[in-house]
Biopython code that builds the backbone (N, CA, C, O; Angstrom):
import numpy as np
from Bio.PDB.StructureBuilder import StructureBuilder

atoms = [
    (1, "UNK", "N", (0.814, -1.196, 0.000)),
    (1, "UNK", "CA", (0.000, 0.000, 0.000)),
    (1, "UNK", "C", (0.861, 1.265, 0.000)),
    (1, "UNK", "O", (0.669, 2.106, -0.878)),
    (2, "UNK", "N", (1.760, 1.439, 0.896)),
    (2, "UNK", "CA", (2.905, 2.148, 0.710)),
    (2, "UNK", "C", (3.519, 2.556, -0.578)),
    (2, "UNK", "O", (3.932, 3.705, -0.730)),
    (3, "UNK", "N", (3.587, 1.736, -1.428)),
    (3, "UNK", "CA", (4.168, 2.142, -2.362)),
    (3, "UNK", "C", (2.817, 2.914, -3.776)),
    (3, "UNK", "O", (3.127, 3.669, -4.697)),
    (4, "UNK", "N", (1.607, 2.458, -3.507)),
    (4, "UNK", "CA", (0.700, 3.202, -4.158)),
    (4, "UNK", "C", (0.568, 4.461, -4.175)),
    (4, "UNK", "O", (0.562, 5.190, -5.167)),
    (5, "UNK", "N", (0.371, 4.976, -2.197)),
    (5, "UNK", "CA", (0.828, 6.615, -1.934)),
    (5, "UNK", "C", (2.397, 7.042, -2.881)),
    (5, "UNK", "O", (2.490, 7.851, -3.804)),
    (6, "UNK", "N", (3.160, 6.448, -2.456)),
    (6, "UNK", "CA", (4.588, 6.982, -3.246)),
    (6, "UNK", "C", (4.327, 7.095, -4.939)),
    (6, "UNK", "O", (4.529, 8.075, -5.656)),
    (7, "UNK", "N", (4.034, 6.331, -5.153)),
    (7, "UNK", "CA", (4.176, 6.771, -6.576)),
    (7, "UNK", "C", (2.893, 7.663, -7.383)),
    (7, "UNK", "O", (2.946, 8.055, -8.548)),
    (8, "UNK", "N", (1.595, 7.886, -6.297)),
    (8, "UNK", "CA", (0.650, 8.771, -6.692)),
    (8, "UNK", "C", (1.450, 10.154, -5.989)),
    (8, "UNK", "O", (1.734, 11.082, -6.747)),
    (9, "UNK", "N", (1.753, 10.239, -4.714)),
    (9, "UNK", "CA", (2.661, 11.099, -4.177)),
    (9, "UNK", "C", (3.749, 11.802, -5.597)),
    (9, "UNK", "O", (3.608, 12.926, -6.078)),
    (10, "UNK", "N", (4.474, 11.081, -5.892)),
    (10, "UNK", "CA", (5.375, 11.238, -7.483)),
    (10, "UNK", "C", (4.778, 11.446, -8.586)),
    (10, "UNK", "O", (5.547, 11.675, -9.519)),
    (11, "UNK", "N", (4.010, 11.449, -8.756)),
    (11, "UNK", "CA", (2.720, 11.890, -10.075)),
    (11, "UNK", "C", (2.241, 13.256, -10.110)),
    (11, "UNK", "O", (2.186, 14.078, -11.025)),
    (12, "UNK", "N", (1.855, 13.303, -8.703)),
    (12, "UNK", "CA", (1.061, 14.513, -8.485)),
    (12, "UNK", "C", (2.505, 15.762, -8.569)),
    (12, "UNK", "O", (2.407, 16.789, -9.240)),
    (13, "UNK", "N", (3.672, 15.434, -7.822)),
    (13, "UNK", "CA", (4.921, 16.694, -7.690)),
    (13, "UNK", "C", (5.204, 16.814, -9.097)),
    (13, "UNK", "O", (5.019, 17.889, -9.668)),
    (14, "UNK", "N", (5.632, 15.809, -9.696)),
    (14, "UNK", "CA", (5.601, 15.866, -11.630)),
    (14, "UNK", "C", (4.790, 16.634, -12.580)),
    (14, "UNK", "O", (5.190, 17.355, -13.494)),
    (15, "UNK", "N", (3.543, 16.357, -12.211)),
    (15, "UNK", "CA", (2.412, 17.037, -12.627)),
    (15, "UNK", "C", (2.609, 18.224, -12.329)),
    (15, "UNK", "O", (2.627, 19.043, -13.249)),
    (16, "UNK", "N", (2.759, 18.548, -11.323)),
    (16, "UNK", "CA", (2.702, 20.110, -10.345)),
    (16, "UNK", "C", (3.980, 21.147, -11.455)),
    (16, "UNK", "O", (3.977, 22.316, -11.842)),
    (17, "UNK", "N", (4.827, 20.117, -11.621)),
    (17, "UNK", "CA", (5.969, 20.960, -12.412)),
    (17, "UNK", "C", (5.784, 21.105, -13.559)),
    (17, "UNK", "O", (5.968, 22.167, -14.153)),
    (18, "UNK", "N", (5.255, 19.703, -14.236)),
    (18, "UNK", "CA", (5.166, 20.068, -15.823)),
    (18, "UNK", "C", (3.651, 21.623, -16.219)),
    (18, "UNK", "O", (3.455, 22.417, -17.139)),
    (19, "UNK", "N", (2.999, 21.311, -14.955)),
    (19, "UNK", "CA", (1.978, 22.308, -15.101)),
    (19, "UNK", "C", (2.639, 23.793, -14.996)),
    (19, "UNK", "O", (2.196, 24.691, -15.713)),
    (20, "UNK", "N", (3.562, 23.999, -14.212)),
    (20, "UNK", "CA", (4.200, 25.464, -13.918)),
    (20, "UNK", "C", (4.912, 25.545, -15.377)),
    (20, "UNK", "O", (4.841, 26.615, -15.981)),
    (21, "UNK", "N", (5.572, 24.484, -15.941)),
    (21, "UNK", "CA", (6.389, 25.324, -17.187)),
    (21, "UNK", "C", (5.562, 25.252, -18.418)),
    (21, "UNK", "O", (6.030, 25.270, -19.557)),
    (22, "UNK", "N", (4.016, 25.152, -18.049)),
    (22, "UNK", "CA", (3.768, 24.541, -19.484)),
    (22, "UNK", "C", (2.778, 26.797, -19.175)),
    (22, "UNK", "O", (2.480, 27.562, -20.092)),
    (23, "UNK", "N", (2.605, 27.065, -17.647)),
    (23, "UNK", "CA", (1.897, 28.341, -17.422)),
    (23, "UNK", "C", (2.877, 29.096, -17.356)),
    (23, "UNK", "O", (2.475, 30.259, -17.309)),
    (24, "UNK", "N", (4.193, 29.016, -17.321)),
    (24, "UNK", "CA", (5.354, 30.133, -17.725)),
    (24, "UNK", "C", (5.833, 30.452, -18.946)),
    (24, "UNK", "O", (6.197, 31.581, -19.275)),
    (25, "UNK", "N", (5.846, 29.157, -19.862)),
    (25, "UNK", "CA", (5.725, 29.262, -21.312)),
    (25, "UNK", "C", (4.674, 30.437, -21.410)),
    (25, "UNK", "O", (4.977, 31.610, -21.627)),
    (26, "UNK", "N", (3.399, 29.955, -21.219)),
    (26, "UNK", "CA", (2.025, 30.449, -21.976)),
    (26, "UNK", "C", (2.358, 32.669, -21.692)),
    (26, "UNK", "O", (2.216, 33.648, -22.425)),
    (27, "UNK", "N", (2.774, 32.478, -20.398)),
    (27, "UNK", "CA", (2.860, 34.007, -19.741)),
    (27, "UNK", "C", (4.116, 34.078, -20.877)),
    (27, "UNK", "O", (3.749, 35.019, -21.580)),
    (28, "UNK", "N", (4.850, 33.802, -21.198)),
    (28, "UNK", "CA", (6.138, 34.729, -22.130)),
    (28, "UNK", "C", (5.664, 34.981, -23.117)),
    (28, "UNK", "O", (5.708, 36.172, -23.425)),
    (29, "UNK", "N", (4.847, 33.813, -24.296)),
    (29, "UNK", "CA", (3.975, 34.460, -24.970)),
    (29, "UNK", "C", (3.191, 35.386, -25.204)),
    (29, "UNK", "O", (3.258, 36.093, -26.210)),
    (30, "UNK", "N", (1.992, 35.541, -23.917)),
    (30, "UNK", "CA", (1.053, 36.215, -23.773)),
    (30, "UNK", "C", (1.847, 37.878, -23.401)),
    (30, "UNK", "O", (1.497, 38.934, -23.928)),
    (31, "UNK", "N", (2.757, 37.753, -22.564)),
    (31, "UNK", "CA", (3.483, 39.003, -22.363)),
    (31, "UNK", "C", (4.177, 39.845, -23.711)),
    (31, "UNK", "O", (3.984, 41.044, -23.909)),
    (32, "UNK", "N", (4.967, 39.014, -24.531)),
    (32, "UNK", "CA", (5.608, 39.426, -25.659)),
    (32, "UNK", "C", (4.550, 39.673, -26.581)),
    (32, "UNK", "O", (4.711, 40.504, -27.474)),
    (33, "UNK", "N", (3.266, 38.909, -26.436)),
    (33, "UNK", "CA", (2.391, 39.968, -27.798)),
    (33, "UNK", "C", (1.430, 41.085, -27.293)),
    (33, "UNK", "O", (0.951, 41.894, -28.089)),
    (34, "UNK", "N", (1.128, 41.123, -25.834)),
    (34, "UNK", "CA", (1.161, 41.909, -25.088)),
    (34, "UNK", "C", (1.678, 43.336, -25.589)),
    (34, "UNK", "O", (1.026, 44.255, -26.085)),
    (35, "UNK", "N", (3.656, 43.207, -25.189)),
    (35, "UNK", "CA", (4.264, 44.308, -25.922)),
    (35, "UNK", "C", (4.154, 44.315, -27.500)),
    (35, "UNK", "O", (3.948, 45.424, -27.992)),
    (36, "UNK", "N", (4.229, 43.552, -28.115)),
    (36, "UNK", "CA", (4.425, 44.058, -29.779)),
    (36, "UNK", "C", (2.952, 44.791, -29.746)),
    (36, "UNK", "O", (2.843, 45.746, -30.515)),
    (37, "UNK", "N", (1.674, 44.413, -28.849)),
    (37, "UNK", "CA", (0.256, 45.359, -29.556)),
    (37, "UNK", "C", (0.394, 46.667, -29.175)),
    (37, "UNK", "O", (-0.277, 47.624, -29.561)),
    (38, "UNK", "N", (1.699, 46.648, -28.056)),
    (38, "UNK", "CA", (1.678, 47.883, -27.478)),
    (38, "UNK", "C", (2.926, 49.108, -27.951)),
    (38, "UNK", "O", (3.321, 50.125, -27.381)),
    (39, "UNK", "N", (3.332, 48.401, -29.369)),
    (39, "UNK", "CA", (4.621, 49.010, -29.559)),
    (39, "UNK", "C", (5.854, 49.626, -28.372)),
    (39, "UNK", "O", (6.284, 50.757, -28.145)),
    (40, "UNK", "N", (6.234, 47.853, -27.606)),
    (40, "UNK", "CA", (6.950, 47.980, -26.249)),
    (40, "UNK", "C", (7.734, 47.162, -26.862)),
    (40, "UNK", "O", (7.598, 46.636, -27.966)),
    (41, "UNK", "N", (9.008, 47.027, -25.689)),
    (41, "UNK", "CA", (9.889, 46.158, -26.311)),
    (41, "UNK", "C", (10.084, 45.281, -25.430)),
    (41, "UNK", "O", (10.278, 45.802, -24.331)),
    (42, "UNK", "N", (10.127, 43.906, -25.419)),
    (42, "UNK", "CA", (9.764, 42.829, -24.349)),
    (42, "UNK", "C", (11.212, 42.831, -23.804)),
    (42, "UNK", "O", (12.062, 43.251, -24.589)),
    (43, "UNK", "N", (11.640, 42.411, -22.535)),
    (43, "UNK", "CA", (12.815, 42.169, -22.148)),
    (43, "UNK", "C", (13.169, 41.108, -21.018)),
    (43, "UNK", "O", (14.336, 40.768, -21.214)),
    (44, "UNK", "N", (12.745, 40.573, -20.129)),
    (44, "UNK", "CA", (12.568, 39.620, -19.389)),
    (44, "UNK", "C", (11.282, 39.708, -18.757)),
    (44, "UNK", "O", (10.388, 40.548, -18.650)),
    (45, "UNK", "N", (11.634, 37.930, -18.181)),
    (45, "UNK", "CA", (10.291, 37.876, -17.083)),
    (45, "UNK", "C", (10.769, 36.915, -16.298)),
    (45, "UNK", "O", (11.835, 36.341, -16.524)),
    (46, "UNK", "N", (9.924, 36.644, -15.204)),
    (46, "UNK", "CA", (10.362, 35.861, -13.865)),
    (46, "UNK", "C", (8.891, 35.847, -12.934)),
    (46, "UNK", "O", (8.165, 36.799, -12.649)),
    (47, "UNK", "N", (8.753, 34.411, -12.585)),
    (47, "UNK", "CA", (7.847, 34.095, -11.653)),
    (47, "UNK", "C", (8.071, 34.881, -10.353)),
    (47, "UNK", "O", (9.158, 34.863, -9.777)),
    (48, "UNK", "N", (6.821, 35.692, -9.830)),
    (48, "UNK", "CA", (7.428, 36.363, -8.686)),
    (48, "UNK", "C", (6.615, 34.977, -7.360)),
    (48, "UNK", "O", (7.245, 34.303, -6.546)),
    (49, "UNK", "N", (5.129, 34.977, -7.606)),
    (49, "UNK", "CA", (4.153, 33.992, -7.111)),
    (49, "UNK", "C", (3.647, 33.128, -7.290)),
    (49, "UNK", "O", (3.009, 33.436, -8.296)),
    (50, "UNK", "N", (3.397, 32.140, -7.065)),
    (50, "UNK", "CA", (2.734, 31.166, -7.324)),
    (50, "UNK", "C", (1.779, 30.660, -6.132)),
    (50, "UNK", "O", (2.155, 30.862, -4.977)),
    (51, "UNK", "N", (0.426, 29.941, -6.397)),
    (51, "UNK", "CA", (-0.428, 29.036, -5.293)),
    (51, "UNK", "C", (-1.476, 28.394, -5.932)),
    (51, "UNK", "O", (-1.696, 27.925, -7.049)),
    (52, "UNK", "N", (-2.042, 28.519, -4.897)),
    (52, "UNK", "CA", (-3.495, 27.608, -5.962)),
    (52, "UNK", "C", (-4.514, 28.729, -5.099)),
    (52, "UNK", "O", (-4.514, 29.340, -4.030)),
    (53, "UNK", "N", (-5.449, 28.542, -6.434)),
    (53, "UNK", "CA", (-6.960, 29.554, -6.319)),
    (53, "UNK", "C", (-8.235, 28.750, -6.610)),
    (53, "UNK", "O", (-8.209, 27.924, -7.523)),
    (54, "UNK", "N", (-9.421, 28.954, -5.840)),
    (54, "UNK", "CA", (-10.562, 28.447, -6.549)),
    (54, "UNK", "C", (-11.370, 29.268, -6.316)),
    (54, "UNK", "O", (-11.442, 30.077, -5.391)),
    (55, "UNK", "N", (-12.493, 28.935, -7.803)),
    (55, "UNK", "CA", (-13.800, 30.091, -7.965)),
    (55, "UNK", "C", (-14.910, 28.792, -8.719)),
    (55, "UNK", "O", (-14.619, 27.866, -9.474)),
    (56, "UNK", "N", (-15.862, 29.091, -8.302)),
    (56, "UNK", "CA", (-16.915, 28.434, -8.450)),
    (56, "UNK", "C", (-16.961, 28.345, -10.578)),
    (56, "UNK", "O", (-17.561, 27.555, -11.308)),
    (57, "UNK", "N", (-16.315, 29.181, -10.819)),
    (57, "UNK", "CA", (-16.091, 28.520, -12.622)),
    (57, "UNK", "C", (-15.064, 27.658, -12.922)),
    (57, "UNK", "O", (-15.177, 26.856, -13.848)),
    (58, "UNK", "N", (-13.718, 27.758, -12.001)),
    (58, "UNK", "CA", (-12.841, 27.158, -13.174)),
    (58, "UNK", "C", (-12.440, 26.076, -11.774)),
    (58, "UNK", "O", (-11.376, 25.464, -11.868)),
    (59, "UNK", "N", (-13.115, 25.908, -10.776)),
    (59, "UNK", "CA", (-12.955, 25.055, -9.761)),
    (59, "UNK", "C", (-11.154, 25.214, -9.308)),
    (59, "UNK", "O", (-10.788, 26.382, -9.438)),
    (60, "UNK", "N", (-10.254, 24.448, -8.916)),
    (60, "UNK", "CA", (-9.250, 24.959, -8.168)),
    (60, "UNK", "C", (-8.043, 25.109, -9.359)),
    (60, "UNK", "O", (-8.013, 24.443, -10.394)),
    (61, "UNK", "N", (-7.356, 25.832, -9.080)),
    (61, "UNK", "CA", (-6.084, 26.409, -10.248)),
    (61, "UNK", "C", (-4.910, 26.371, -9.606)),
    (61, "UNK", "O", (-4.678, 25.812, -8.534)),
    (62, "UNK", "N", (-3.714, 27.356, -10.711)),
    (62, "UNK", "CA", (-2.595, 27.325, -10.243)),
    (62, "UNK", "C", (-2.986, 29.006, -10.211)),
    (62, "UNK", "O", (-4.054, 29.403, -10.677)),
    (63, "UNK", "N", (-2.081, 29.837, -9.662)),
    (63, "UNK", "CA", (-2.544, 31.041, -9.400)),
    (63, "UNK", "C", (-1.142, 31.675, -9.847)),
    (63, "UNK", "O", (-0.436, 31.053, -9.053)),
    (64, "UNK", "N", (-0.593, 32.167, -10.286)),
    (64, "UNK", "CA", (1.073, 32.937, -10.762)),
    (64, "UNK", "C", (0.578, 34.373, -10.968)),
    (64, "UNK", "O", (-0.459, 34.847, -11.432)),
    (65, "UNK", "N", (1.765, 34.918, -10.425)),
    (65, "UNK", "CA", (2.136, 36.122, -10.662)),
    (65, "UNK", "C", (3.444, 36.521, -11.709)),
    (65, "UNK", "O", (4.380, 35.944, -11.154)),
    (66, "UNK", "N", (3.824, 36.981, -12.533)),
    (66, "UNK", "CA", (4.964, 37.314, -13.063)),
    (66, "UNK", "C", (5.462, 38.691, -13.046)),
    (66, "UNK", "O", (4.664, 39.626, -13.117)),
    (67, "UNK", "N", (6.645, 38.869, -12.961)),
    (67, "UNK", "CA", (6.624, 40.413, -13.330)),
    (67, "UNK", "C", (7.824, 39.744, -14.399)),
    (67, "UNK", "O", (8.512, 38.723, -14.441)),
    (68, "UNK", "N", (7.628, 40.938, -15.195)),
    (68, "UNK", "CA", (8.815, 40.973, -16.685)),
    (68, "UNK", "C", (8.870, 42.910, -16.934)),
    (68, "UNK", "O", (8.337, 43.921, -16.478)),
    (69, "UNK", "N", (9.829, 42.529, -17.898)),
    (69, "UNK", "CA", (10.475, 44.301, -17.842)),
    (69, "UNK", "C", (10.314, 44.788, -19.660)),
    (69, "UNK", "O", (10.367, 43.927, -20.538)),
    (70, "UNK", "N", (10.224, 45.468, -19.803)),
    (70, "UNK", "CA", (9.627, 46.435, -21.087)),
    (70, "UNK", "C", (10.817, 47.759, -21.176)),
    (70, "UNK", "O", (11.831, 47.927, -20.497)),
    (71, "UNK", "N", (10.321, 48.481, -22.141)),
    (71, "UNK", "CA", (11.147, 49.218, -22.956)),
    (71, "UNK", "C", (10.409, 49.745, -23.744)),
    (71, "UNK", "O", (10.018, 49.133, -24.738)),
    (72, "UNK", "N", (9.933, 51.410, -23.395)),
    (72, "UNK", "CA", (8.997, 52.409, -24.120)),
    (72, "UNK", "C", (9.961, 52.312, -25.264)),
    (72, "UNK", "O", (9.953, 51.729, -26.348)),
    (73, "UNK", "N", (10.978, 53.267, -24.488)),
    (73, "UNK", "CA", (11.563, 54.472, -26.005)),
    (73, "UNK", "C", (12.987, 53.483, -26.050)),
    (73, "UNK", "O", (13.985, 54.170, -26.268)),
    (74, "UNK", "N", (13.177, 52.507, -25.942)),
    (74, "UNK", "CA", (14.691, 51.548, -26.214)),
    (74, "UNK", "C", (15.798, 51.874, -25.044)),
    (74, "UNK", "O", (16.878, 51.288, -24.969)),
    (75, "UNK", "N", (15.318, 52.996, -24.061)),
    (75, "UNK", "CA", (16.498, 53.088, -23.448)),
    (75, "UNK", "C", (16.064, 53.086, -21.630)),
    (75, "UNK", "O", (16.901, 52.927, -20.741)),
    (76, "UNK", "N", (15.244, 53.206, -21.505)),
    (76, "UNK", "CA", (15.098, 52.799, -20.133)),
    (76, "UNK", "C", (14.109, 51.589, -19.716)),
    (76, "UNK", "O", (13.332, 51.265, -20.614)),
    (77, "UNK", "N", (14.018, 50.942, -18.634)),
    (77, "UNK", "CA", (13.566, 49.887, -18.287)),
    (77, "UNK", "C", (12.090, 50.000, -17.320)),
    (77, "UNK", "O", (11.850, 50.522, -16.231)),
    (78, "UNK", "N", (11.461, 49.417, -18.075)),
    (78, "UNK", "CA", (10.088, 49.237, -16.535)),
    (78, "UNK", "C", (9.627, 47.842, -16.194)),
    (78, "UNK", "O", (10.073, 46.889, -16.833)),
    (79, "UNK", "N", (8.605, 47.646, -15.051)),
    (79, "UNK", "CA", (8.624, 46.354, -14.478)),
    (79, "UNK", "C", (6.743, 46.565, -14.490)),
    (79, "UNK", "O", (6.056, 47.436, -13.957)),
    (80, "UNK", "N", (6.519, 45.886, -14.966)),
    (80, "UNK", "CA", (4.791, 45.150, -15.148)),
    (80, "UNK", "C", (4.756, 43.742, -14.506)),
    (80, "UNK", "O", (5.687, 43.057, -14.082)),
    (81, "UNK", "N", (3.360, 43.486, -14.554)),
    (81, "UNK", "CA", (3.085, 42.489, -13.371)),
    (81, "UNK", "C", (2.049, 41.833, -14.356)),
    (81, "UNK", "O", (1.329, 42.647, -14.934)),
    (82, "UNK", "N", (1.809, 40.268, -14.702)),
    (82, "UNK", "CA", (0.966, 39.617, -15.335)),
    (82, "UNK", "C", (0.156, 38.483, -14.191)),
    (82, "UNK", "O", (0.813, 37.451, -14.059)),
    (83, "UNK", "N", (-0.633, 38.504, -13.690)),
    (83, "UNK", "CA", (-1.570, 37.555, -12.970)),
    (83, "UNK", "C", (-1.993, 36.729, -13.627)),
    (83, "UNK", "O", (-2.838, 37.223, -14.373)),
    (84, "UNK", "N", (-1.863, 35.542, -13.807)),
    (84, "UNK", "CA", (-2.316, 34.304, -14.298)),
    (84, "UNK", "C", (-3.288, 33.399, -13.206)),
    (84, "UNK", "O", (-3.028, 33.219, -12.016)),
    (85, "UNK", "N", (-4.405, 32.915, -13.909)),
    (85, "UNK", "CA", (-5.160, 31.614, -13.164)),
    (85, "UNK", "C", (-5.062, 30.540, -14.085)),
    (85, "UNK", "O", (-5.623, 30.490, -15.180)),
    (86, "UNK", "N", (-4.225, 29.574, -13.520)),
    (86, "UNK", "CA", (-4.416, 28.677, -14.860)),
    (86, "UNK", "C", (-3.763, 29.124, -16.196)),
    (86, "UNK", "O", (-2.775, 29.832, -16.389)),
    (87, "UNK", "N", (-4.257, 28.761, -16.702)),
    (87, "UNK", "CA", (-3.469, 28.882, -18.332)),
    (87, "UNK", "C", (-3.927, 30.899, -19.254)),
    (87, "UNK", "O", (-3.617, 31.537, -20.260)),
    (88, "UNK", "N", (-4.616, 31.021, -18.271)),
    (88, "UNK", "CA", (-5.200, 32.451, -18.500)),
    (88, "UNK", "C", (-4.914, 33.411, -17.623)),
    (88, "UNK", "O", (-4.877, 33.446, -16.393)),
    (89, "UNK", "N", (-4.634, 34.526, -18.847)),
    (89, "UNK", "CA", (-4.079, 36.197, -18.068)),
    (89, "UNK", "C", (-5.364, 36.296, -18.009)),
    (89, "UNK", "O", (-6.290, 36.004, -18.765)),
    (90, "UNK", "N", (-5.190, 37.106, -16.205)),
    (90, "UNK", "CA", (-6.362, 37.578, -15.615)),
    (90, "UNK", "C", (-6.269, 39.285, -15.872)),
    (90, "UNK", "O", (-7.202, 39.889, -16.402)),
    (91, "UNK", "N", (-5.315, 39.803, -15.528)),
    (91, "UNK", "CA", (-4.430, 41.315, -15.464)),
    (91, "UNK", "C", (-2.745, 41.146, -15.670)),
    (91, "UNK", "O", (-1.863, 40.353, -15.338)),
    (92, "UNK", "N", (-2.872, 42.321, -16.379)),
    (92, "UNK", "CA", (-1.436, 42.991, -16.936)),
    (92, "UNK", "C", (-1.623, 44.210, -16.247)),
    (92, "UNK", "O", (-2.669, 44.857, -16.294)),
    (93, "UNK", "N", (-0.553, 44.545, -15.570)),
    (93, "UNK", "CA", (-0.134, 45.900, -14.352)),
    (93, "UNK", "C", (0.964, 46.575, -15.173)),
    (93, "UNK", "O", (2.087, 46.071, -15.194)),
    (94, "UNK", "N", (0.714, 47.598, -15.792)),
    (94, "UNK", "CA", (2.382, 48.213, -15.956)),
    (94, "UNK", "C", (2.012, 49.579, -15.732)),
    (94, "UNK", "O", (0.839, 49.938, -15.835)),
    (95, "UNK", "N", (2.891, 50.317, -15.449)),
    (95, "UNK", "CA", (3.393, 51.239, -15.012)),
    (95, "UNK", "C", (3.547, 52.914, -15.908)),
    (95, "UNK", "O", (3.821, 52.517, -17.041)),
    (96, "UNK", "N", (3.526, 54.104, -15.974)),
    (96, "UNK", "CA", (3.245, 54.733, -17.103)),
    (96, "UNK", "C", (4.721, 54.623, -17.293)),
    (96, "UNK", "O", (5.396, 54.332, -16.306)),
    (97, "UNK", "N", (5.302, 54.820, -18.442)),
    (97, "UNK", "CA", (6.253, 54.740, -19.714)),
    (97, "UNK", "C", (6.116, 55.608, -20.428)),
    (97, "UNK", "O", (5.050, 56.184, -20.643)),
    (98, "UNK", "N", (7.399, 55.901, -21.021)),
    (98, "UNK", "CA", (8.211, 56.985, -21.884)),
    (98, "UNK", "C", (7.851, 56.177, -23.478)),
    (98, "UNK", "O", (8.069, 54.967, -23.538)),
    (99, "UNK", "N", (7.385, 56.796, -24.540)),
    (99, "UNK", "CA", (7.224, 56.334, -25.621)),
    (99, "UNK", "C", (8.140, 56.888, -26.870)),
    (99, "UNK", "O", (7.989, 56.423, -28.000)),
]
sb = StructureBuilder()
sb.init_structure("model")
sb.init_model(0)
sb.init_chain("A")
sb.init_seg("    ")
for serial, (resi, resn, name, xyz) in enumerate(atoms, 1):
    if name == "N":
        sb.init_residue(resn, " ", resi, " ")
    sb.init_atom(name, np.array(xyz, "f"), 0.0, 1.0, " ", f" {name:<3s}", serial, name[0])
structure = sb.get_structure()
């Protein structure tokens, strides 16, 4: 019986990971066309949060926060914030910028 927990135990941490890079992928995307609609210039990003969320529609999730950095006019830097539930941007936060 022991070994049933262990290897559902090992399924579920696997799962847990392939799910975070498959919602950090989706956020670099969603961020980089993000900037090109916004004539910005994409420049990094980085998980700031992560947890789990539930709402009576999409029942329980992964919950991420990202922030990544932009580029109005090519020469200075800003920091925006993308909220993810799941595989979906909830809010994009940025900051006013030099164009």
């Amino acid at each position: 019986m022991a070994e049933i927990y262990f290897l559902l135990f090992t399924f579920l941490i696997v799962w847990y990971f392939i799910s975070l890079r498959k919602i950090a992928e989706r956020a670099r995307a969603l961020t980089t066309q993000h900037c090109e609609q916004h004539g910005l210039q994409f420049i990094a990003i980085a998980r700031c949060k992560t947890g789990f969320g539930s709402s009576k529609r999409q029942g329980i999730f992964i919950k991420s926060v990202f922030e990544f950095e932009f580029s109005g006019d090519g020469e200075s830097s800003y920091k925006g914030y993308l909220t993810m539930h799941g595989n979906k941007a909830v809010n994009f936060d940025l900051p006013a910028y030099k164009v």
